[in-house]
N, C-alpha and C positions, 0 to 999 in steps of 0.2 A: 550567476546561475539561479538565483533566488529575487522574485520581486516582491518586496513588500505591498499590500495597498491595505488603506484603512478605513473601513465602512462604521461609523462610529465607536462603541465599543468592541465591537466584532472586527479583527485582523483577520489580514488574507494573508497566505506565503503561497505565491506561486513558483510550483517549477519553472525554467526557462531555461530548458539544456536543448536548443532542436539538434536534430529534428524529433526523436521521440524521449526524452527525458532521460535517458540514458542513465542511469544508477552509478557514476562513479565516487570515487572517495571525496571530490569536493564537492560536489550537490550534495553530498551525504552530509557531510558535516557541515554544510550550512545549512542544512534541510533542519538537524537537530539543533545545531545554535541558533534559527530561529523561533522554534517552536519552545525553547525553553526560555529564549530573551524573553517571549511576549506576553506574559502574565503578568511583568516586571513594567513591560510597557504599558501597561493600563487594558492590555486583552483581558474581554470577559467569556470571548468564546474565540475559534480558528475557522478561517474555511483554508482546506487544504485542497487547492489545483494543480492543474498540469496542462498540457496543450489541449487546441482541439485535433481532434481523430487520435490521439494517442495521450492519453493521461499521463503514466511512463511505461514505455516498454520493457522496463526492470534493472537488471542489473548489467550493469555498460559488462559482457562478455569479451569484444576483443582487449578489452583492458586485464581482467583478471588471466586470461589465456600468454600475457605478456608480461606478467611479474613474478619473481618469486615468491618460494612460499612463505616466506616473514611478507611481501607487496600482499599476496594470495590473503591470508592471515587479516591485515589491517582492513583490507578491502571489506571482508565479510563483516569485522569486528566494527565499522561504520556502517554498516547496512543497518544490522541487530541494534545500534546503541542510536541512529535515528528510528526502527521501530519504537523502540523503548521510550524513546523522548515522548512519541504519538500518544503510548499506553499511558504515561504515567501523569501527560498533562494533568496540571491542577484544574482548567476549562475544559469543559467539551470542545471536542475537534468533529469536521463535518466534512468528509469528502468530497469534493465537487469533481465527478469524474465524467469529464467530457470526451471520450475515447475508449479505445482498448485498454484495457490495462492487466498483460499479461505476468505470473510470477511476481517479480517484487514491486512490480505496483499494483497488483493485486496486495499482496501484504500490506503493502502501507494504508489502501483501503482499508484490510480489516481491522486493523491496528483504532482507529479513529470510532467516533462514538456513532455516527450515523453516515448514510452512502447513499447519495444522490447523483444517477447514471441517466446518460443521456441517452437518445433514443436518434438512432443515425439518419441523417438526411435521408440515404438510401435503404430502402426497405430491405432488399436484396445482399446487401453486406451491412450487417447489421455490427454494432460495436458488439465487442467480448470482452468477458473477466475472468480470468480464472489460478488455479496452480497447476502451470502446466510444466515446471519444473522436470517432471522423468520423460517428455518429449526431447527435452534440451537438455537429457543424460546426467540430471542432478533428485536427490532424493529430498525428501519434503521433512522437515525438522521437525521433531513432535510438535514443538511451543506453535511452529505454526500450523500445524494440523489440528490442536486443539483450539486456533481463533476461527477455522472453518467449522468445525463441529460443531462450533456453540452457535454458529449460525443455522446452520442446516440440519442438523444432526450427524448421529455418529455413520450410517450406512450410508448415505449419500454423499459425506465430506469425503470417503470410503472410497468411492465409485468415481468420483471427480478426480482425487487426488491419484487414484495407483493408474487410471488412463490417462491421468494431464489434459482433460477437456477442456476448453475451454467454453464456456457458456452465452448465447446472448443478452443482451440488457436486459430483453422481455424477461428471459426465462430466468436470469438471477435475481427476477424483482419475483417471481411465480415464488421460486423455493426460497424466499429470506435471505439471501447472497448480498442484496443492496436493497435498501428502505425504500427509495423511492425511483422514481420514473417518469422524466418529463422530456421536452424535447431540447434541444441542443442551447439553444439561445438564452434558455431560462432557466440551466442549470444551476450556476451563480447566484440569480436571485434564488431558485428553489433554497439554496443550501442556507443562505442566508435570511429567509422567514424561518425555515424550524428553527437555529438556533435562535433568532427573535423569540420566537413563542417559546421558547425554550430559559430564557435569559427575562421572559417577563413575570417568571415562577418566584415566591421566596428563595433568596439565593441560598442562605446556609442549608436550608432542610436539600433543596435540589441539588447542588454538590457534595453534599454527606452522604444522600443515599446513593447517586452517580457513584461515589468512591466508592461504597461496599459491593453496587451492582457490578463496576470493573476490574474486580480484584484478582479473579481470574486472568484477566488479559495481560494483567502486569505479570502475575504468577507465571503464566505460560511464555513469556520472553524473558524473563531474568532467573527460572530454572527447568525450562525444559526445550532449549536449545538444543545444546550439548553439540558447542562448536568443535571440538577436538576430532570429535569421531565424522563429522561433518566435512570440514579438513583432508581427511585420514584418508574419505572417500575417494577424493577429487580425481588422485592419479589412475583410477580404476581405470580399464583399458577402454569400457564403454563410456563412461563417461566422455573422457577425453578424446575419442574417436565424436561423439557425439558434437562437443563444443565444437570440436576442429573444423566441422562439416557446415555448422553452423556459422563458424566466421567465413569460411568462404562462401556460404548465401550468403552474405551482407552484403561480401567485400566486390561481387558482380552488379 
C-alpha cells in the first residue's frame, strides 16, 4: 500500500491503495511507519503522493461503517497518529497532490509543510480539496479546524468547513489552501525543487525555526482532537443515515 522511491536525499512515500487511496488501518499505519522510518533512513526532506485524479479520497467509509466500536475506535486512532507522524516530522514534508483530495486527504495535505496541487487536464472538472466531512454526516475536529484556519483564516475555514465545500485547485491556490499550482505532469518535480531550495538553506537555523513555526500544528493534533466526543458522535442518527447512503453510492 506504500511505495517508497528515493530522489537523493529527498524520500517519496507514495500512497498505492487504488482506486482512490482509500484511508484504511493499513495504509494508515504504513503511511506513519514510513514517514517516521525516513529521517532514520538518511531523509532530509518527504514528498508525500497519492494517485493521479485522486490523491486520497479519505477515509476507506465502507470499512469503518463494518466494524465495531473498539474496529471504529482504532480506525480513527490510525488516522490521527499518521496525521501526527506528518506534524511532528523532524524534515519538511511537501504534498504532491495530483487529484482530489477530499476530507482526510485533505487533512493529510494540511498536516505537511507545503502543497503542491495540480491543475486537471480538463478545464471543465477541475480537481477539488477540501473538508467536506458534514456532507458525509461527520463533524470537523477542532485540532483539524485549526490546520485550516491557520491557512485561510478564521471566517473562511468557517464558511468551507460548516458547508463541507469543496474548492478547485485554482481557488485553493487564490485563498492559501495549497502553496502552489502547476499542471499535472510536473507536480512531483514542483514538489521536489521547493523542498531543493528549501534543503539548500543552513540546515540547523532552517529546522529550528521550521520547529517553532510548526508548533502549532503539532499542538492542534495531539490536544485538540478530542476523539471521545468524536466517537460518541458517530451513532447519531444523521450521521449514520448519511454514511449509510453513501456506501450505497459507492457500492452502484
Amino acid at each position: 500500500m506504500i511505495e517508497l522511491r528515493q530522489h537523493g536525499p529527498i524520500h517519496e512515500i507514495h500512497m498505492a491503495r487504488p482506486p482512490v487511496n482509500a484511508l484504511n488501518p493499513e495504509l494508515l499505519q504504513a503511511l506513519r511507519a514510513a514517514v517516521e522510518a525516513a529521517p532514520g533512513k538518511g531523509a532530509h526532506g518527504i514528498v508525500l503522493s497519492g494517485g493521479q485524479g485522486v490523491f486520497s479520497g479519505g477515509m476507506d467509509v465502507p470499512h469503518l461503517i463494518g466494524v465495531d466500536k473498539a474496529g471504529l475506535r482504532r480506525a480513527w486512532e490510525d488516522f490521527f497518529a499518521a496525521c501526527r507522524a506528518l506534524a511532528r516530522s523532524p524534515v519538511p514534508v511537501v504534498a504532491a497532490i495530483g487529484g482530489h483530495a477530499p476530507a482526510g486527504g485533505c487533512v493529510l495535505a494540511l498536516c505537511c509543510d507545503y502543497r503542491v496541487m495540480a491543475r486537471s487536464p480538463d478545464p471543465a472538472k477541475p480537481f477539488r480539496i477540501g473538508l467536506n466531512e458534514v456532507q458525509v454526516g461527520l463533524a470537523v475536529p477542532e485540532g483539524i479546524q485549526m490546520l485550516l484556519r491557520r491557512l485561510v483564516g478564521p471566517r473562511r475555514a468557517e464558511r468551507l468547513m460548516v458547508s463541507g465545500m469543496m474548492v478547485s485547485a485554482r481557488r485553493a491556490f487564490a485563498i492559501g489552501m495549497v502553496d502552489q499550482l502547476t499542471d499535472l505532469p510536473n507536480v512531483h518535480n514542483a514538489a521536489l525543487e521547493w523542498l531543493g531550495a528549501l534543503l539548500a538553506l543552513p540546515a540547523s537555523p532552517m529546522l529550528r525555526t521550521r520547529a517553532l513555526a510548526r508548533a502549532d500544528v503539532v499542538d492542534a493534533l495531539e490536544n485538540h482532537v478530542h476523539l471521545d466526543r468524536f466517537i460518541d458522535a458517530w451513532d447519531e442518527p444523521d450521521t449514520q443515515n448519511t454514511l449509510k447512503a453513501l456506501v450505497a453510492k459507492l457500492k452502484k
